[in-house]
C-alpha positions in Angstrom: 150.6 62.4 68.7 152.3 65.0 70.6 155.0 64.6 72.3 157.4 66.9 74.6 160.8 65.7 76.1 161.3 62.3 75.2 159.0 60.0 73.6 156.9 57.8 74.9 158.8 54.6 74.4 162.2 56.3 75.5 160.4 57.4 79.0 161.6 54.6 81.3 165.0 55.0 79.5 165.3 58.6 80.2 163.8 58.4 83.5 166.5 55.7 84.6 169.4 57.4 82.9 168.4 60.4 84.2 168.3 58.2 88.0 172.0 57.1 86.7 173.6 60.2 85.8 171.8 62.0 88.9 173.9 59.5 91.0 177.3 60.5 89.6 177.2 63.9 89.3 175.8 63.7 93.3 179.1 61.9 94.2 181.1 63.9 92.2 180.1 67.0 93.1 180.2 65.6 97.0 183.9 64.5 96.5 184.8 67.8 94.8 182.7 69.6 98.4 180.6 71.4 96.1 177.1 71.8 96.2 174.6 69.6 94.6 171.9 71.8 92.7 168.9 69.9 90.5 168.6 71.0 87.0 164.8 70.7 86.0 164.1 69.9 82.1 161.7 68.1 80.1 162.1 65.1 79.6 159.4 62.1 78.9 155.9 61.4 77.4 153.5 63.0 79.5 150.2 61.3 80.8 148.6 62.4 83.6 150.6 60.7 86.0 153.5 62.8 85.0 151.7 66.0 85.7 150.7 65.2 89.1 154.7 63.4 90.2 155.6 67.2 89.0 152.8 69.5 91.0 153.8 66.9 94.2 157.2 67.9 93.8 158.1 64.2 92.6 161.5 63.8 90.0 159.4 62.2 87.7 161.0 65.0 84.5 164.2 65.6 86.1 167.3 64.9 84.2 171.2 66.1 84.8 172.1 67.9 81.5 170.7 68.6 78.9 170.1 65.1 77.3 166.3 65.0 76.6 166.3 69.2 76.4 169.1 69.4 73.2 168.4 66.3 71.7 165.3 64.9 71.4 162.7 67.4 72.6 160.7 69.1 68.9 160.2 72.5 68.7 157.0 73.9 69.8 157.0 76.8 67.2 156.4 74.6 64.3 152.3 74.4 65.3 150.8 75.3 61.7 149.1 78.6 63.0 145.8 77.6 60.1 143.2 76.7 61.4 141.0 74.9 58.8 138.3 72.9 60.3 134.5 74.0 60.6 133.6 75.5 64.2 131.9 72.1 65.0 135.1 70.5 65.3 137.2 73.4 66.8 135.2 73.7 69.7 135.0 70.1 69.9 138.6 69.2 69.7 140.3 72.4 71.9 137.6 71.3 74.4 135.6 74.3 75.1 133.0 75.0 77.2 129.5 75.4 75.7 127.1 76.0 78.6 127.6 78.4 81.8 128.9 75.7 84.8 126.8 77.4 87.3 123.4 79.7 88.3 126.4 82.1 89.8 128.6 82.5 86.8 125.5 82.8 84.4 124.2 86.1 86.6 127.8 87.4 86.9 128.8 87.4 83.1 133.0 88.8 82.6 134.4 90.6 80.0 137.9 90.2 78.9 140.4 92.1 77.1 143.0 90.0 75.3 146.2 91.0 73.7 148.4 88.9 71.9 151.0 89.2 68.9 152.5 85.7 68.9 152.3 81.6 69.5 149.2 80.6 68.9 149.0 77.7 70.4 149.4 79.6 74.0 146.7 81.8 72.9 144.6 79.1 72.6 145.9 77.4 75.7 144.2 80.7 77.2 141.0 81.3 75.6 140.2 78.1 76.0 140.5 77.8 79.3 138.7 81.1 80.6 135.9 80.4 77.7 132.5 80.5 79.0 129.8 81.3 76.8 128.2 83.8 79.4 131.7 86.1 79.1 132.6 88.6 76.4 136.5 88.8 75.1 137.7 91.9 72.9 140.8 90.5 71.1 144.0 93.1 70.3 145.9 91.4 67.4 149.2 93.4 67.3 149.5 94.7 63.9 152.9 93.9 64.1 151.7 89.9 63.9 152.0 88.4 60.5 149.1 88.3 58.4 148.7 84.8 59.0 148.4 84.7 62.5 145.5 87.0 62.5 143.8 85.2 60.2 143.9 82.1 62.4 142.8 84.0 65.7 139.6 85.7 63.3 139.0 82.6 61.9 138.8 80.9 65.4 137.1 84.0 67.3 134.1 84.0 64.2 133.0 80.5 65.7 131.9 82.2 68.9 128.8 85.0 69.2 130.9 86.5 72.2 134.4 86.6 70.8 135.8 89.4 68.5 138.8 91.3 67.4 139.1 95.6 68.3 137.6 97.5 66.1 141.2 99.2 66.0 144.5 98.0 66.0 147.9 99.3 67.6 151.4 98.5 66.8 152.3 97.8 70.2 155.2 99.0 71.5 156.9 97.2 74.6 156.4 100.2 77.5 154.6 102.9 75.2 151.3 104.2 74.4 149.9 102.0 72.6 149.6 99.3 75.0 147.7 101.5 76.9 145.5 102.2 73.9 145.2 98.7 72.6 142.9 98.5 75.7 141.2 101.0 75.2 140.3 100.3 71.9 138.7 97.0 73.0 136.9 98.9 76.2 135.5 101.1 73.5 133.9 98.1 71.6 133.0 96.2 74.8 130.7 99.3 76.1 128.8 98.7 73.1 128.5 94.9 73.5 124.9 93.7 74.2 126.4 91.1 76.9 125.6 92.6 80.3 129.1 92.0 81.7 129.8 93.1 85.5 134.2 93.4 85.2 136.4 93.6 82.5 139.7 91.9 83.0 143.0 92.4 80.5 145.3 89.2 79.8 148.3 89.3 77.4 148.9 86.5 75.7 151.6 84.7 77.8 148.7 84.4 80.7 147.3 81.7 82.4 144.6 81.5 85.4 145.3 80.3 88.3 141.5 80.5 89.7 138.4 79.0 87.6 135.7 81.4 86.1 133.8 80.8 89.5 136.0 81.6 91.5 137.0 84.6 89.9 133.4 85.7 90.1 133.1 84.8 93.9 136.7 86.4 94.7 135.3 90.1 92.7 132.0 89.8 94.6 132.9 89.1 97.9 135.8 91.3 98.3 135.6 94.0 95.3 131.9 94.0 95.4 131.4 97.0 93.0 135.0 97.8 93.2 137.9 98.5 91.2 140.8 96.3 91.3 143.8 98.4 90.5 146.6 97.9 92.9 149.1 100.6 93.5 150.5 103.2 95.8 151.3 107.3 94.7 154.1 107.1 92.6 157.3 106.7 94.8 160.4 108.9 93.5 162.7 106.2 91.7 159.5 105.6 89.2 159.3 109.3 88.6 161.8 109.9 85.4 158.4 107.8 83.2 156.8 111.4 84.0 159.0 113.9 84.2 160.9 113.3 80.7 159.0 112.8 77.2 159.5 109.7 75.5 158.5 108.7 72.0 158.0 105.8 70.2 160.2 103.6 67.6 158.8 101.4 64.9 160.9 100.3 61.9 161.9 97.0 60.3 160.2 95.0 63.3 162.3 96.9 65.6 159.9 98.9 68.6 161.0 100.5 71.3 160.3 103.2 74.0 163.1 106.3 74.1 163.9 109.3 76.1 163.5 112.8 74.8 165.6 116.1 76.1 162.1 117.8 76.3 161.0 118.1 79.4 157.2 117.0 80.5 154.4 119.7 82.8 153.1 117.8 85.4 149.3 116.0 84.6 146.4 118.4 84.0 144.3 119.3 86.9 147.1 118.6 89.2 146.5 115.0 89.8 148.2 112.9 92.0 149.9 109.9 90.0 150.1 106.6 91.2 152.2 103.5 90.1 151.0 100.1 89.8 150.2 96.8 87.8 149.0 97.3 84.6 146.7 94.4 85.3 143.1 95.5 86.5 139.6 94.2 87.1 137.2 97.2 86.8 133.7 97.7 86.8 131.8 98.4 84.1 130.1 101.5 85.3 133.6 103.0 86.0 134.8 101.9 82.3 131.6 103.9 80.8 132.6 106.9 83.2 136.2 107.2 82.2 135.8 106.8 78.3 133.3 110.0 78.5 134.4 111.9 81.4 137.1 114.7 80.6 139.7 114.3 83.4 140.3 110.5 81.6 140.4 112.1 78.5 143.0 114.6 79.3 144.9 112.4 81.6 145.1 109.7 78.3 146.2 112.8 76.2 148.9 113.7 78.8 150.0 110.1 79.2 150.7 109.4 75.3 154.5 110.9 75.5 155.3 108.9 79.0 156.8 105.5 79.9 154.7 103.1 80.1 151.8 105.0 80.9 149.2 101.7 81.7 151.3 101.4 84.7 149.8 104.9 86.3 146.6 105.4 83.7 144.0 103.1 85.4 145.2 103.2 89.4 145.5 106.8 89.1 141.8 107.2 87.9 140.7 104.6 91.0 142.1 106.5 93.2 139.9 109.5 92.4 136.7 109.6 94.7 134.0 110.1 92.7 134.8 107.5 90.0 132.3 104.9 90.0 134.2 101.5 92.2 137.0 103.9 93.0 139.2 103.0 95.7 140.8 106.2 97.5 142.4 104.7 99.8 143.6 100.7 98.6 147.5 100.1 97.9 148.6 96.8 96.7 146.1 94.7 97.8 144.6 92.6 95.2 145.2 89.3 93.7 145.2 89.9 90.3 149.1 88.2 88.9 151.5 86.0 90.4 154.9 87.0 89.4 158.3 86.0 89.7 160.2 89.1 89.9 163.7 88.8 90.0 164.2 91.6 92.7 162.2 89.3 95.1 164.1 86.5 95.1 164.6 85.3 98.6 161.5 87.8 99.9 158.5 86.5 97.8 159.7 83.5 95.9 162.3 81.3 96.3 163.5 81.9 92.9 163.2 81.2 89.4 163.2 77.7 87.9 163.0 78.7 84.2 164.5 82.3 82.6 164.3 86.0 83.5 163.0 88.0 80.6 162.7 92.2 81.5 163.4 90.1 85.2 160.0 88.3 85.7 160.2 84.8 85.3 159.3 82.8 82.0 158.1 79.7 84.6 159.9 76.4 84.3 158.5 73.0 85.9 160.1 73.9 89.4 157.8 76.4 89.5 154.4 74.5 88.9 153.5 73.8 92.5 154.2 77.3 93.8 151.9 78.2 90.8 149.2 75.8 91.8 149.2 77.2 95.6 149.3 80.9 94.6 146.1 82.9 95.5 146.0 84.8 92.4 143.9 85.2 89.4 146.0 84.9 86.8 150.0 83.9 86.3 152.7 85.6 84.0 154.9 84.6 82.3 154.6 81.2 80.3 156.2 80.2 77.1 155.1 76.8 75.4 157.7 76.8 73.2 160.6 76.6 75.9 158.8 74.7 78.8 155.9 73.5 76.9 154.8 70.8 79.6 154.5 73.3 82.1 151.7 74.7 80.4 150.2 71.7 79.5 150.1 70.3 82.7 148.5 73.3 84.2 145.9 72.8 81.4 145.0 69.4 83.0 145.4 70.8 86.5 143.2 73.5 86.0 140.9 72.1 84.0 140.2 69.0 85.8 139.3 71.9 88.6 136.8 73.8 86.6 134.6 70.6 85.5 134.9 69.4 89.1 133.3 72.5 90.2 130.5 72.8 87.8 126.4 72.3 88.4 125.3 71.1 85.5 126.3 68.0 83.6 129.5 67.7 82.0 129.9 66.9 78.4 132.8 64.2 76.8 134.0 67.0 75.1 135.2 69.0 77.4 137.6 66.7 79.3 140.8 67.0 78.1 142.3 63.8 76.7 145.6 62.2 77.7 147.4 64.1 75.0 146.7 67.8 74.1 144.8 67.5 71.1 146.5 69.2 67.7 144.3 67.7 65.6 142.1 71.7 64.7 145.4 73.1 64.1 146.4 71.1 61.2 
């Protein structure tokens, strides 16, 4: 069994002295004139009924203190990260999808770009919920990873005709170049895939989608009909320094980082204007094929390699250009492609935070699930299982529930997800 919070049979006594203790500290903190403020944690077995009390706003998992958090909830990092059983039984028991859910999807096949370098069971989480067998998905295991890990995710991808690992691995480093050439490492191998995809999306591995495979197809049809999706607006002066110095990268021990040089940097080659933005994208294929041959992307790429975080100006600056294929001269920051919590919008986007700030976007907590569920975007960043493991899990329901409710064809036993998340292929 899996459990998360409490267990099962301590879920009515958790619930009621979480009703208790919710009661005194109310009058206390009354008496003393202070505010009263709700801390959400985990706390309880989870069936279904748990998930939806949460996504209605309901205090089904709240609890004053930390009593189910610190004492009683497992880690989530001990999942064995082997995966031993024969495909059969891995797609069978991580529920994936074996047939394309609709005449749409099947004629508007999606190519992802995925890369991870840790938790595995979030990986799978991910994959297994945008898996269609109609898609492609390159996989970027940071070399930095333990050998172990990518072992499981090669063992797992080698179960599917349309999943695979780059060709070429990066050590990633948070903010450098080689995030921006983990990609292109896997566009290079998807241009040579057989699958006849239409857009390429990239995910990292603490993603999660907020729309199903359909929708995503009807959203890039209808409103980036053979168009790039690259919002972003010409580089504003406070983001200027990531061009204007050189900055190199630092690997040693399993420290990385991104650092500053005296030397400074010439502007970009043929005087290009730069642009700042996500590095999140949906783009054509057509305009991947262009920029991987064409030699303004070459030398731009070249250029970028001694800039900070150079996928944040790489791909809008190259859809802004007017005769790339999908290009978008004139878009800004229209696009749906990630709902994030950034700290700086607190009070203007978001009300705030329920979980952490990491690099100030929000690792979401479960105050955060039903602004999650209402959000027009494609995708959400940032989760972590290991901290608030039943936020994920509950969107795993949520969302799938969604995608077989939506789907043409019949739907197989196996792909229903049962009333606990199934660990049984990771052991």
């Amino acid at each position: 069994m899996s459990f998360l919070g409490c267990t099962k049979s301590g879920f009515m006594l958790c619930v009621g002295l979480s009703i208790v203790l919710l009661i005194i500290n109310n009058i206390n903190q009354l008496e003393d004139g202070q505010s009263f403020e709700e801390e959400i944690k985990e706390c309880g077995f989870y069936p279904g009924e748990l998930c939806k009390a949460l996504f209605d706003g309901k205090p089904a998992a709240l609890v004053v203190g930390n009593i189910c958090q610190e004492a009683l909830t497992p880690s989530r990092e001990e999942v064995p990260i082997t995966l031993q059983s024969n495909c059969t039984n891995l797609i069978n028991e991580l529920h994936f999808i074996t047939t394309p859910l609709s005449l749409e999807e099947a004629d508007y096949p999606l190519a992802y770009i995925m890369t991870i370098h840790k938790q595995l069971d979030m990986f799978i989480k991910l994959l297994a919920a945008i898996y269609v067998p109609q898609n492609v998905y390159c996989i970027h295991v940071d070399q930095k990873s333990s050998k172990t890990y990518g072992q499981a995710v090669q063992r797992l991808a080698s179960c599917f005709h349309n999943v695979f690992l780059s060709s070429q691995q990066e050590t990633v480093v948070y903010a450098g170049f080689s995030r921006l050439r983990a990609d292109i490492n896997c566009m290079e191998d998807l241009v040579r895939s057989d699958l006849p995809w239409r857009h390429v999306i990239n995910l990292c591995g603490q993603d999660f989608p907020m729309k199903t495979n359909r929708e995503i197809v009807q959203y890039l049809k209808s409103r980036w009909n053979g168009k790039n999706l690259t919002p972003g607006v010409i580089q504003p002066p406070h983001m200027r320094y990531r061009t204007q110095a050189t900055y190199k990268e630092f690997v040693y021990m399993g420290k990385s980082y991104v650092y500053p040089t005296k030397e400074e940097k010439a502007g970009p080659p043929y005087n290009i204007t730069l642009y700042f933005g996500t590095a999140y994208y949906a783009l054509t294929r057509n305009f991947v094929e262009f920029l991987l041959m064409d030699q303004r992307a070459k030398d731009l790429l070249e250029w970028s390699k001694n800039t900070y975080s150079p996928d944040e100006h790489y791909w809008v600056t190259l859809n802004r250009i007017e005769d790339f294929p999908g290009s978008t001269p004139h878009a800004g920051w229209e696009g749906n492609i990630r709902a994030v919590k950034w700290r700086d919008q607190e009070g203007i986007s978001h009300s705030g935070c329920s979980g952490h700030y990491v690099r100030d976007i929000c690792v979401f907590g479960l105050g955060d699930l039903r602004w999650l569920i209402n959000s027009p975007h494609l995708f959400a960043n940032k989760f972590d299982p290991s901290r608030y493991g039943l936020v994920t899990d509950c969107l795993e329901r949520h969302y799938r529930q969604r995608v077989l409710d939506g789907a043409d064809v019949p739907v197989e036993q196996s792909w229903y997800l049962q009333d606990e998340y199934s660990t049984k292929a990771l052991k």
